[in-house]
C-alpha positions as CSV (number, residue, x, y, z in Angstrom):
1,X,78.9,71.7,64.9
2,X,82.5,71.6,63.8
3,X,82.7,75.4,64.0
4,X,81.1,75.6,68.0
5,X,83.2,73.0,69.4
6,X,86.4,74.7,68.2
7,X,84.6,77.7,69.3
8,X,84.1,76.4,72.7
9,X,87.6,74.4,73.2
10,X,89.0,78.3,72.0
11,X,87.2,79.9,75.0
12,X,88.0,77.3,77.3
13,X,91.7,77.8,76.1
14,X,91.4,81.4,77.0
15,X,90.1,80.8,80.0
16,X,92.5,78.4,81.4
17,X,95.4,81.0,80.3
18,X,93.5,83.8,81.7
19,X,93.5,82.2,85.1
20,X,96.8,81.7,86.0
21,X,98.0,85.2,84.9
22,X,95.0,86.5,87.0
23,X,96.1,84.9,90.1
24,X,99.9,85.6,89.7
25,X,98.6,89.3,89.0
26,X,97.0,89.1,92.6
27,X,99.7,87.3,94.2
28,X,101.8,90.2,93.0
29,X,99.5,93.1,94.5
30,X,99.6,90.8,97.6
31,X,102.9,90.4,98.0
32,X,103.8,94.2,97.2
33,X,100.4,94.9,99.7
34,X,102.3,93.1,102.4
35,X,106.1,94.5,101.6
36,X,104.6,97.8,101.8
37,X,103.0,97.2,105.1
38,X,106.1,95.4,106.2
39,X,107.7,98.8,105.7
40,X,105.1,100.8,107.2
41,X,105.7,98.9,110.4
42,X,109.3,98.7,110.2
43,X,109.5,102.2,110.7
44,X,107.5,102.3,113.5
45,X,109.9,100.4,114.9
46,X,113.0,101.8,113.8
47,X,111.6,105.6,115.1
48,X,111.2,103.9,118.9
49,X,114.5,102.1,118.4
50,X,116.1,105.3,118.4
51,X,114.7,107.5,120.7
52,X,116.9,108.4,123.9
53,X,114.1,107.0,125.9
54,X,113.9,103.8,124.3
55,X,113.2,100.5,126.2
56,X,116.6,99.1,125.3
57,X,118.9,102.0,126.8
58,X,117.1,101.1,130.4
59,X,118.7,97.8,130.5
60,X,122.6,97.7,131.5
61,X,124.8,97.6,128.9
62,X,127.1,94.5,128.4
63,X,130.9,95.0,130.6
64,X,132.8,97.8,129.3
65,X,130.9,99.1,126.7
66,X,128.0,101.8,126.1
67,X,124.7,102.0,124.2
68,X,125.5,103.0,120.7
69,X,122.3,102.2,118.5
70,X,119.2,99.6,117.5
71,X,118.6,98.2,114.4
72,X,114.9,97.3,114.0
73,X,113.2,94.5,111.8
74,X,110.0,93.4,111.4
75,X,108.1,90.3,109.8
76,X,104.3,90.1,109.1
77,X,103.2,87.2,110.6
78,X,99.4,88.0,109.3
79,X,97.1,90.5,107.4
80,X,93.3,90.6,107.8
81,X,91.8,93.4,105.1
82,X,88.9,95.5,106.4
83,X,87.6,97.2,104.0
84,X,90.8,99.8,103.2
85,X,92.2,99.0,106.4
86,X,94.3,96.2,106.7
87,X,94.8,94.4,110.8
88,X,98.8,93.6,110.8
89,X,100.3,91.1,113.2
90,X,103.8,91.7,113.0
91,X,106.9,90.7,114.8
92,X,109.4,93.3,116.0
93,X,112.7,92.1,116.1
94,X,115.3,94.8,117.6
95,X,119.1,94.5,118.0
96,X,120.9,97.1,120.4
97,X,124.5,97.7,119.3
98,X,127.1,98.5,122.2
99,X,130.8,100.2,121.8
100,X,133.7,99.9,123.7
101,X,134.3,103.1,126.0
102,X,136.1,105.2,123.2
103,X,132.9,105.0,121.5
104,X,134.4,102.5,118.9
105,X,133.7,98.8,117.5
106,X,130.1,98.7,117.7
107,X,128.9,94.8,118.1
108,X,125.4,93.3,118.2
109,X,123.9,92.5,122.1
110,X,121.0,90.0,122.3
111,X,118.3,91.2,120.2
112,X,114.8,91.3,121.6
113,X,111.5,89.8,119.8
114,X,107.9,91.2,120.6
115,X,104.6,91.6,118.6
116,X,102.1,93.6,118.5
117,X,98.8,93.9,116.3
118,X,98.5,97.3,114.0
119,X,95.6,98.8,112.3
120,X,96.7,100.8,109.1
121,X,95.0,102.6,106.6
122,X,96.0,103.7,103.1
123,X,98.0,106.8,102.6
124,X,99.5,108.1,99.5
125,X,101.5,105.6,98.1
126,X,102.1,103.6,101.6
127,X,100.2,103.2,104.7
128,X,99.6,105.2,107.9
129,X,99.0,103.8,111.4
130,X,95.5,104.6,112.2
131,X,95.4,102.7,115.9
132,X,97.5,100.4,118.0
């Protein structure tokens, strides 16, 4: 009897040291999942920022100064997995930069905030946009 019950208490030892590790594993793969979509996103965002046609260079630019460029961000706000796909909510936060007239001291304007909701599937080592 002596022999099962350290037998037992030894499993249940290795059972309650296996499970933390598990789940800080998974948080990991999570947490790189979501970094990776993060990205995935953020250039999606950065690629619109800095087209010529881009919703920020229709808006006047503050007094005295021109467009210069955007600097995109963007913050997951949510991911649903289906199957390999994974349904992103993310927020886009963009900042257009404006010069002076010589084309010098670029400075921040008011950045803008929208979201949208992305569908991506797996590709390679990232993730591709597979609908809006």
């Amino acid at each position: 009897m002596d022999k099962k019950h350290k037998l037992v208490l030894a499993a249940v030892a290795a059972l309650l040291a296996a499970v933390p590790a598990t789940l800080v594993i998974q948080d990991r793969i999570e947490r790189a999942e979501r970094e990776s979509l993060e990205q995935a996103a953020l250039k999606i965002f950065q690629r619109d920022a800095d087209l010529a046609t881009a919703e920020w260079r229709s808006y006047e630019p503050p007094a005295d100064k021109v467009w210069d460029k955007a600097i995109a961000r963007a913050a997951i706000s949510d991911v649903e997995t289906q199957g390999d796909r994974a349904k992103v909510w993310v927020d886009e936060f963009t900042t257009p930069y404006a010069t002076d007239l010589s084309g010098k001291d670029s400075q921040p304007t008011e950045p803008y905030v929208s979201s949208h909701l992305f569908l991506f599937e797996p590709a390679g080592d990232g993730w591709r946009l597979a609908r809006i």
